[in-house]
mmCIF file of the C-alpha atoms, coordinates in Angstrom:
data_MODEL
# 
_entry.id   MODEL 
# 
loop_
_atom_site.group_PDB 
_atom_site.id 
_atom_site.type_symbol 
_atom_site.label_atom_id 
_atom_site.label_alt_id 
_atom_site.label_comp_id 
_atom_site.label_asym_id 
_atom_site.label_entity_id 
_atom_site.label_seq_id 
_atom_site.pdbx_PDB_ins_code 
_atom_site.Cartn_x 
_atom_site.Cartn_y 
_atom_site.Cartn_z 
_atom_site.occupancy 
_atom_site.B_iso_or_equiv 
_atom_site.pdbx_formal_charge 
_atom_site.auth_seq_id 
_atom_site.auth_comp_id 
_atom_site.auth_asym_id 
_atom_site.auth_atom_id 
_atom_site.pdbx_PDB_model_num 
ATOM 1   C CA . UNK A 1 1   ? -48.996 8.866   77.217 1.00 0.00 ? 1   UNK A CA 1 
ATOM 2   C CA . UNK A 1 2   ? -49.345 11.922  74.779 1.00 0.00 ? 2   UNK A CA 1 
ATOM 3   C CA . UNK A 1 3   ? -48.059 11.593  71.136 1.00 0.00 ? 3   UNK A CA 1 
ATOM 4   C CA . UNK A 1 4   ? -46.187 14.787  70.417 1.00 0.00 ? 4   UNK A CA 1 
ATOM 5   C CA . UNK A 1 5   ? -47.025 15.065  66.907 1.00 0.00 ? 5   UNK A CA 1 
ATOM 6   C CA . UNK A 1 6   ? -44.596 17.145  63.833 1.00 0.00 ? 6   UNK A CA 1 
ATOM 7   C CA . UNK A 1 7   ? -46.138 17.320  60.075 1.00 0.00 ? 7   UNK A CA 1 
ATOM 8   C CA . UNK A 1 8   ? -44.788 18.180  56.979 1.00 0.00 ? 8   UNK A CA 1 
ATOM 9   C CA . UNK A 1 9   ? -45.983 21.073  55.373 1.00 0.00 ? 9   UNK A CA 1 
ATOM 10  C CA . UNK A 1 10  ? -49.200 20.231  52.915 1.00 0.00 ? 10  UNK A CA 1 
ATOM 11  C CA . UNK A 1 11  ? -46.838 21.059  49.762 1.00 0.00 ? 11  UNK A CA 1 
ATOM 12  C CA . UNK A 1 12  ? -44.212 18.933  50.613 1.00 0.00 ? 12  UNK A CA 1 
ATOM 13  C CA . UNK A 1 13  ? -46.041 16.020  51.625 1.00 0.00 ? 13  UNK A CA 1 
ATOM 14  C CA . UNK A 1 14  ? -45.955 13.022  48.872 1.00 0.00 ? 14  UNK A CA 1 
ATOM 15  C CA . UNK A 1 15  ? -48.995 10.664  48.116 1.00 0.00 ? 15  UNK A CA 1 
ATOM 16  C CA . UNK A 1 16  ? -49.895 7.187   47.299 1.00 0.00 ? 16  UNK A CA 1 
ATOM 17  C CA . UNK A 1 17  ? -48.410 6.738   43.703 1.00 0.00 ? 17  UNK A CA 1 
ATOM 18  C CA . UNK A 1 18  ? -50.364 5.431   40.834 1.00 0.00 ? 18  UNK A CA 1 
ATOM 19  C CA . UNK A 1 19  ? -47.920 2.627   40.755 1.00 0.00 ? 19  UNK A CA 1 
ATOM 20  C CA . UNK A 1 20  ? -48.102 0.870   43.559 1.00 0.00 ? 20  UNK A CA 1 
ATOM 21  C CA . UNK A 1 21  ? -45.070 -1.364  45.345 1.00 0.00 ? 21  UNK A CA 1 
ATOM 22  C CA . UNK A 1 22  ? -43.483 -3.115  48.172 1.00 0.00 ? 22  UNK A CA 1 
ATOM 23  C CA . UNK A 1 23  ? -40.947 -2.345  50.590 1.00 0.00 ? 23  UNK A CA 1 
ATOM 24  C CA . UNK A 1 24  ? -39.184 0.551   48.875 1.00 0.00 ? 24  UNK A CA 1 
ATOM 25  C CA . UNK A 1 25  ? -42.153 3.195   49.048 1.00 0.00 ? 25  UNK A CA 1 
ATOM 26  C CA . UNK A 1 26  ? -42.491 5.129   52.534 1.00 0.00 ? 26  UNK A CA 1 
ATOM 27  C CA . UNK A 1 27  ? -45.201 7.341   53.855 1.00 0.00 ? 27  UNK A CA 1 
ATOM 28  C CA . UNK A 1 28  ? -44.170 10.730  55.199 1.00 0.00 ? 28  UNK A CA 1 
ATOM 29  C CA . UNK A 1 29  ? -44.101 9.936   58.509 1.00 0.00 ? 29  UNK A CA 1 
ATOM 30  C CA . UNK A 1 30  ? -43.204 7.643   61.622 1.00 0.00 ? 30  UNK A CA 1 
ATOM 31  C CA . UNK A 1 31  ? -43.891 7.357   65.129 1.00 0.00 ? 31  UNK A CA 1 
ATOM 32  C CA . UNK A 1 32  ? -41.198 6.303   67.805 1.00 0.00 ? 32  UNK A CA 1 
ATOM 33  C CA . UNK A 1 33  ? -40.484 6.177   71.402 1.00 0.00 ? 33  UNK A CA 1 
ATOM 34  C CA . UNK A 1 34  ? -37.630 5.230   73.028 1.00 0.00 ? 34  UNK A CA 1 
ATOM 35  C CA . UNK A 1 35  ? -37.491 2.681   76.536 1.00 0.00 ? 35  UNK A CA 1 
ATOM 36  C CA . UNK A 1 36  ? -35.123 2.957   79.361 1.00 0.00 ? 36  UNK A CA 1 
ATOM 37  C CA . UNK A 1 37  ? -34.749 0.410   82.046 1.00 0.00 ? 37  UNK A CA 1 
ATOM 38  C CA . UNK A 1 38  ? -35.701 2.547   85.624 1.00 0.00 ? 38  UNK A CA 1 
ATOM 39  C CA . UNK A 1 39  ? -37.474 5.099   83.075 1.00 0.00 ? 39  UNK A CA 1 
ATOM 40  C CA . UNK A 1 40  ? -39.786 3.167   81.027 1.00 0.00 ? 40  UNK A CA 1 
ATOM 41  C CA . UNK A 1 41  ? -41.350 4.412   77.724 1.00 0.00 ? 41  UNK A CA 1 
ATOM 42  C CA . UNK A 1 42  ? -40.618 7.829   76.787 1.00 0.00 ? 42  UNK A CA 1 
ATOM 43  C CA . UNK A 1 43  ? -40.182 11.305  73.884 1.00 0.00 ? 43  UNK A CA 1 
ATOM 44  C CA . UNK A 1 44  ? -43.299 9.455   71.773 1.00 0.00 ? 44  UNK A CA 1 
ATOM 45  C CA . UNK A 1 45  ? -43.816 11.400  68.785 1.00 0.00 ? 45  UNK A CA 1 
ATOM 46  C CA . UNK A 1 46  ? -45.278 11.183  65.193 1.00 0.00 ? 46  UNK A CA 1 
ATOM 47  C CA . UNK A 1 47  ? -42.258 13.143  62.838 1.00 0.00 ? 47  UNK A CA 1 
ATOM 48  C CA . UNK A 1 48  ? -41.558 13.634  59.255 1.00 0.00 ? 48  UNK A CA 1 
ATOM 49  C CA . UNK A 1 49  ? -40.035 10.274  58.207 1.00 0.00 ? 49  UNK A CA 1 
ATOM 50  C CA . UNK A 1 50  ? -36.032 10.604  59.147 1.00 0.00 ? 50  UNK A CA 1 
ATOM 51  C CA . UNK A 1 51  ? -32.478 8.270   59.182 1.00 0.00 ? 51  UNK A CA 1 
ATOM 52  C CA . UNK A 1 52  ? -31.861 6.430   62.810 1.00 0.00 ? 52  UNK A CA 1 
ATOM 53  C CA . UNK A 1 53  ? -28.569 7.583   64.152 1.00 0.00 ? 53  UNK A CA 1 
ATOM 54  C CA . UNK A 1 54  ? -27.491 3.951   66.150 1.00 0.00 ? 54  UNK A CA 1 
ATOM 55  C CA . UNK A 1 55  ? -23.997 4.031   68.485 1.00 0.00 ? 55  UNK A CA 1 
ATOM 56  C CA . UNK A 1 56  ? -21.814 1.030   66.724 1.00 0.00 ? 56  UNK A CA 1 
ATOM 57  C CA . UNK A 1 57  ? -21.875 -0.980  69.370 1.00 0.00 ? 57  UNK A CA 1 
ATOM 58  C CA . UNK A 1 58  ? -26.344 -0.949  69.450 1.00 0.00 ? 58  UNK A CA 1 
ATOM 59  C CA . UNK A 1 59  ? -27.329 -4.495  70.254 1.00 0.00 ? 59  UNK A CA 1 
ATOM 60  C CA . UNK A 1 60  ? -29.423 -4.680  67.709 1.00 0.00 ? 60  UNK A CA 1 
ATOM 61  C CA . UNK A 1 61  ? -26.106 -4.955  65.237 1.00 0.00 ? 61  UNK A CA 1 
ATOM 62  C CA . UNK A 1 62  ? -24.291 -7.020  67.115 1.00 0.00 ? 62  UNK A CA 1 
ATOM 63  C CA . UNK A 1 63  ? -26.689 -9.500  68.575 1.00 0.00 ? 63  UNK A CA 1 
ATOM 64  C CA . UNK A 1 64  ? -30.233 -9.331  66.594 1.00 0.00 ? 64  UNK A CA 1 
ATOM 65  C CA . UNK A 1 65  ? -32.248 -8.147  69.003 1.00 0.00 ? 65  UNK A CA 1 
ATOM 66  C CA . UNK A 1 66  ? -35.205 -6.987  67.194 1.00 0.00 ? 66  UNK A CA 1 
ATOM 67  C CA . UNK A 1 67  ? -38.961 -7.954  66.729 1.00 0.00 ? 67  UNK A CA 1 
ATOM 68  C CA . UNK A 1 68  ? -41.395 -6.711  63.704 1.00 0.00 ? 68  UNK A CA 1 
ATOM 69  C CA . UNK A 1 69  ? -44.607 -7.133  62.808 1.00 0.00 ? 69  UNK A CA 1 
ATOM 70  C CA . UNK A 1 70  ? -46.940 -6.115  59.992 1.00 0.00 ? 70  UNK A CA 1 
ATOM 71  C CA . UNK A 1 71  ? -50.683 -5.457  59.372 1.00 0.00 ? 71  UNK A CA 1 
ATOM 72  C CA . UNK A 1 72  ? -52.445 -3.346  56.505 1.00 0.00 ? 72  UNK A CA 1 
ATOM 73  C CA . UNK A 1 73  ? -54.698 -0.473  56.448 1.00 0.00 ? 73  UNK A CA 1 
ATOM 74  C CA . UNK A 1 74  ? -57.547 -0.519  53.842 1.00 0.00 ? 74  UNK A CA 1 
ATOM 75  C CA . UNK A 1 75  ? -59.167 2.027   52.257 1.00 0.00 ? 75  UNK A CA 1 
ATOM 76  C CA . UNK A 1 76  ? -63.397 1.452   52.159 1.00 0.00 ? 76  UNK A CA 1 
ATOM 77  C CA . UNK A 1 77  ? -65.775 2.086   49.410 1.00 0.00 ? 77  UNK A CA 1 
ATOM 78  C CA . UNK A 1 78  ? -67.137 4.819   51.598 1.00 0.00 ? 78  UNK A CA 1 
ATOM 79  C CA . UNK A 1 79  ? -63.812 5.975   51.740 1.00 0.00 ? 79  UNK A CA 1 
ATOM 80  C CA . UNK A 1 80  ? -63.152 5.626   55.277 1.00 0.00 ? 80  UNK A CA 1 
ATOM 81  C CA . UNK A 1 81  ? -60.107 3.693   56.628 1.00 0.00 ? 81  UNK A CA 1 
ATOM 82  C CA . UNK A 1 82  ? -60.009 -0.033  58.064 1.00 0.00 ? 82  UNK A CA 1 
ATOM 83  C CA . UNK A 1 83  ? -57.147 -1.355  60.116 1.00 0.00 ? 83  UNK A CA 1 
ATOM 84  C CA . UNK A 1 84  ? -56.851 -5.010  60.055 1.00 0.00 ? 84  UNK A CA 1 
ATOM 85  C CA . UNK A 1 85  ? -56.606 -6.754  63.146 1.00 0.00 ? 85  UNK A CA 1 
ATOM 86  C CA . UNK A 1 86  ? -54.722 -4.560  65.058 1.00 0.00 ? 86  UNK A CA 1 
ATOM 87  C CA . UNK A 1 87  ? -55.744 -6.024  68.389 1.00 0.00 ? 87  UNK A CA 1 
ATOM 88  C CA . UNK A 1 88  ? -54.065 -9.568  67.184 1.00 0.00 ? 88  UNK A CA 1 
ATOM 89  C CA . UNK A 1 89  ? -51.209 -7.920  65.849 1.00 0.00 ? 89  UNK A CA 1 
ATOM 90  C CA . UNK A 1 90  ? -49.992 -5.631  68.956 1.00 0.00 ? 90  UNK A CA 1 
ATOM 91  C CA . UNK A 1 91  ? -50.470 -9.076  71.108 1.00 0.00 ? 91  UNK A CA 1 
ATOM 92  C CA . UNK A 1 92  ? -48.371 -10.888 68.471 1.00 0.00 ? 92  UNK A CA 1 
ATOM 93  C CA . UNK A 1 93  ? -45.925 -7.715  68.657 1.00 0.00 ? 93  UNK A CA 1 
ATOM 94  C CA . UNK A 1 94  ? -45.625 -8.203  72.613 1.00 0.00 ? 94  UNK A CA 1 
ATOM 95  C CA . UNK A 1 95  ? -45.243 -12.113 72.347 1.00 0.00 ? 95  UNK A CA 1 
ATOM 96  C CA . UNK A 1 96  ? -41.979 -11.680 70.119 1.00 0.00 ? 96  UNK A CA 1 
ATOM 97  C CA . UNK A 1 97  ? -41.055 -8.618  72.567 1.00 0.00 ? 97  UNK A CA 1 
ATOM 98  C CA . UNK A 1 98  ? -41.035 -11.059 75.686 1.00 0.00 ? 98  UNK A CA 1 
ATOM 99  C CA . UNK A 1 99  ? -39.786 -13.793 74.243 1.00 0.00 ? 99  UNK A CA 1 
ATOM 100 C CA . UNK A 1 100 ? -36.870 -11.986 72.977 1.00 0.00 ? 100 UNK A CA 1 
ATOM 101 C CA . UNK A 1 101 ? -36.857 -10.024 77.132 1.00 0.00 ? 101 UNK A CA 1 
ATOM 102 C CA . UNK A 1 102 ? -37.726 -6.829  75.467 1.00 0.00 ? 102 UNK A CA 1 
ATOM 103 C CA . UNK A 1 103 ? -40.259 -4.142  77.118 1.00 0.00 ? 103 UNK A CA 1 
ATOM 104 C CA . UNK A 1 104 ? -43.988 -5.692  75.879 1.00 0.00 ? 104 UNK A CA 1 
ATOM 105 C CA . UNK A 1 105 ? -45.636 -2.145  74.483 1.00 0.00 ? 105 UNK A CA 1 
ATOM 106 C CA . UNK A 1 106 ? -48.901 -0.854  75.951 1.00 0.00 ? 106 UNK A CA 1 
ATOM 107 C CA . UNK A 1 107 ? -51.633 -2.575  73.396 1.00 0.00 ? 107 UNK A CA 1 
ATOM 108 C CA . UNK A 1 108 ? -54.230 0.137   73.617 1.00 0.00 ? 108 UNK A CA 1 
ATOM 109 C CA . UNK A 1 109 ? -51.162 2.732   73.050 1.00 0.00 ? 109 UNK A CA 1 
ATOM 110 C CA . UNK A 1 110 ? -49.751 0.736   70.191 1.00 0.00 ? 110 UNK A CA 1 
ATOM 111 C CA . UNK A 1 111 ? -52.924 0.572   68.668 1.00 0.00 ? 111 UNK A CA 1 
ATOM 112 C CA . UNK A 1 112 ? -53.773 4.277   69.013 1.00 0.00 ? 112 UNK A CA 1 
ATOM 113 C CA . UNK A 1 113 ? -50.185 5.421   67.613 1.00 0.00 ? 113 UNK A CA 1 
ATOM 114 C CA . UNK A 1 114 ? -51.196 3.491   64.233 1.00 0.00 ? 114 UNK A CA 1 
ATOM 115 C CA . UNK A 1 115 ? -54.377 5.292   64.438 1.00 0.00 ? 115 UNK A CA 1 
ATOM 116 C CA . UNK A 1 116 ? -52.968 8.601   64.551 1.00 0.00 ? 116 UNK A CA 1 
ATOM 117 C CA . UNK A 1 117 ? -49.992 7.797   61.656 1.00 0.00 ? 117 UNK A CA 1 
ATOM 118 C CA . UNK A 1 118 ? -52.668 6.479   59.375 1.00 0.00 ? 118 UNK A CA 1 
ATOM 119 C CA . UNK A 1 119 ? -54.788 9.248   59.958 1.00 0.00 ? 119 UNK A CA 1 
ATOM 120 C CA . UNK A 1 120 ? -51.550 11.888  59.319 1.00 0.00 ? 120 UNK A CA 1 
ATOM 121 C CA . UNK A 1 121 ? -50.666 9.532   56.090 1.00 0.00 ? 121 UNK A CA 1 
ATOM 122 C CA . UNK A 1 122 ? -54.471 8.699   55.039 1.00 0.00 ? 122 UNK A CA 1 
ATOM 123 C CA . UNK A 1 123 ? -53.584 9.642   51.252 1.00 0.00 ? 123 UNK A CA 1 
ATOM 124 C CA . UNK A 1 124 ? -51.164 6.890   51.068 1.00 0.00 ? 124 UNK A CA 1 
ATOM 125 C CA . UNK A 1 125 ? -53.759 4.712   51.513 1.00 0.00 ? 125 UNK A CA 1 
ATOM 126 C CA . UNK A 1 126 ? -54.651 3.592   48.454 1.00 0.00 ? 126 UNK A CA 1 
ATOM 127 C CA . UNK A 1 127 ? -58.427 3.511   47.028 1.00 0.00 ? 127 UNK A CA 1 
ATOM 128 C CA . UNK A 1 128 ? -57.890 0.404   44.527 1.00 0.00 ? 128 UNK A CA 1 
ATOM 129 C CA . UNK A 1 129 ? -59.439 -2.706  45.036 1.00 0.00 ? 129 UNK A CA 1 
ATOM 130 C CA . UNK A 1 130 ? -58.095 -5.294  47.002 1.00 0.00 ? 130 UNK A CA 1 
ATOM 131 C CA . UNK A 1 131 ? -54.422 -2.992  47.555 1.00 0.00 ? 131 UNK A CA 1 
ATOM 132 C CA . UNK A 1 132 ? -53.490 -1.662  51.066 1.00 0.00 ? 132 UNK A CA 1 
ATOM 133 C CA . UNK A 1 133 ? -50.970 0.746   53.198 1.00 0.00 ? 133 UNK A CA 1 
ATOM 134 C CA . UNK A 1 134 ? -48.633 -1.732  54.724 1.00 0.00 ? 134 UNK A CA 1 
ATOM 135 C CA . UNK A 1 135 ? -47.710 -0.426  58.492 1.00 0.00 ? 135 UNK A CA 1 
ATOM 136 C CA . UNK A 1 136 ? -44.479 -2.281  59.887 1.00 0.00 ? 136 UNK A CA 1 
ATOM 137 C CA . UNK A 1 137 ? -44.352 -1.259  63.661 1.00 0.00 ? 137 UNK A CA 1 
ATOM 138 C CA . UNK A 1 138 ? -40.904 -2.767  65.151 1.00 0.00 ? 138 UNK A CA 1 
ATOM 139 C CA . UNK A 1 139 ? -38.472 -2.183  67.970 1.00 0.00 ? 139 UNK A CA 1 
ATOM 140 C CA . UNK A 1 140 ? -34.689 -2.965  68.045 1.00 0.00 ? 140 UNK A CA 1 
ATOM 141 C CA . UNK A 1 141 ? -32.246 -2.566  71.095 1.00 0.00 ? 141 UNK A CA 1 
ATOM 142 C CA . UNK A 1 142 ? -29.940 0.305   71.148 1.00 0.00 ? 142 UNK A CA 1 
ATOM 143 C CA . UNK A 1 143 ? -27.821 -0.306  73.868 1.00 0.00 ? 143 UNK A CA 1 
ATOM 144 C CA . UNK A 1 144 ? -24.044 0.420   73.418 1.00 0.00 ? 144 UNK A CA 1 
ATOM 145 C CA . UNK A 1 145 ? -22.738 -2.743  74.920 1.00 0.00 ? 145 UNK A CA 1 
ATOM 146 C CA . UNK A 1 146 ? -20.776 -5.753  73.593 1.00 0.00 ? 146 UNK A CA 1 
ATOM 147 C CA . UNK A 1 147 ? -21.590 -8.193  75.579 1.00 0.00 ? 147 UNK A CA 1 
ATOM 148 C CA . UNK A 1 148 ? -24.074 -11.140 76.543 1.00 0.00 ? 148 UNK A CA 1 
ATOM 149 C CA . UNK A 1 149 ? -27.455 -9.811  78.153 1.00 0.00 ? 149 UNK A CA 1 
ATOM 150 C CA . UNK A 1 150 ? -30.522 -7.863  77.195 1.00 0.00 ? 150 UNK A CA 1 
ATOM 151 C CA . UNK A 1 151 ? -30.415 -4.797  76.141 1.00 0.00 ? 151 UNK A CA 1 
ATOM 152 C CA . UNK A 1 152 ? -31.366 -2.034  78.507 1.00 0.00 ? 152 UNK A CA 1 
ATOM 153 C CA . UNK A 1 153 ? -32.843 0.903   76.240 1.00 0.00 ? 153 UNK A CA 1 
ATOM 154 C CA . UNK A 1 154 ? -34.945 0.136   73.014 1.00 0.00 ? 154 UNK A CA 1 
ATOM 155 C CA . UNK A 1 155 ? -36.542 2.155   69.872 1.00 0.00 ? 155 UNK A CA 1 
ATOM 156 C CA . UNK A 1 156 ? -39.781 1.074   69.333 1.00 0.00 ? 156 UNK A CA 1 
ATOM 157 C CA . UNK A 1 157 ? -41.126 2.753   65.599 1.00 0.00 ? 157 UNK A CA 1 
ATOM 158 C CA . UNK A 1 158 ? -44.046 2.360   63.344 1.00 0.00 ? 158 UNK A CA 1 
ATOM 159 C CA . UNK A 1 159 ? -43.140 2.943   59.771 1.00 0.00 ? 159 UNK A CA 1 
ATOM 160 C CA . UNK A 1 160 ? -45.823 2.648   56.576 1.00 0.00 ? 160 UNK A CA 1 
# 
């Protein structure tokens, strides 16, 4: 699978603030790809950070199904960029993704995807001691359907 990959401009690309937070402070970008049943996993791409559009009737909203996970990126004192865990975390990922009878997500994929949007984003990763880039890869159903039963099409994204 090949990443199709979109970038903001240099100048209008933010950076790690001085003032670091939690949950309300994005990178400026995101990776998705979108699953079909009889398809598979499809349209991967790396993109400025952008809004979901969701049908009202998406699974997700009406029945929870959705998985998440989170591991952090750390900057080195060489100034080179750690991942941690990654290999545990995409297993964890794919655990919650079957139990749940989502589509499990190809490890060494999942893994390389967070490679390539840290890399993109690598001055959001901060260079103080003991703070990190917090990566939240997740997927949700999107089906339109009311109604009992898995979902047949999923976004699967990877936000920092």
């Amino acid at each position: 699978m090949k990443i199709s990959i979109e970038t903001l401009d240099a100048d209008k690309r933010g950076e790690c603030p001085a003032e670091l937070g939690f949950g309300n402070i994005f990178t400026d970008h995101l990776f998705t790809q979108c699953y079909d049943q009889g398809k598979g996993w499809h349209s991967q791409a790396i993109k400025p950070f952008h809004d979901f559009t969701l049908h009202p009737a998406a699974s997700v909203l009406h029945y929870g199904q959705e998985i998440f996970e989170g591991l952090k990126a750390y900057r080195r004192p060489d100034g080179g960029i750690n991942l941690f865990r990654p290999d545990q975390n995409v297993r964890r990922f794919n655990r919650s993704a079957e139990r749940l009878v989502m589509p499990t997500v190809d490890e060494a994929f999942h893994i390389e995807a967070i490679r390539q949007l840290v890399e993109i984003d690598q001055s959001w990763v901060p260079d103080q001691a003991s703070s990190s880039l917090y990566i939240r890869p997740a997927m949700i159903a999107t089906t339109p359907k009311l109604g009992l039963g898995a979902a047949t099409s999923y976004l699967h994204f990877i936000m920092a």
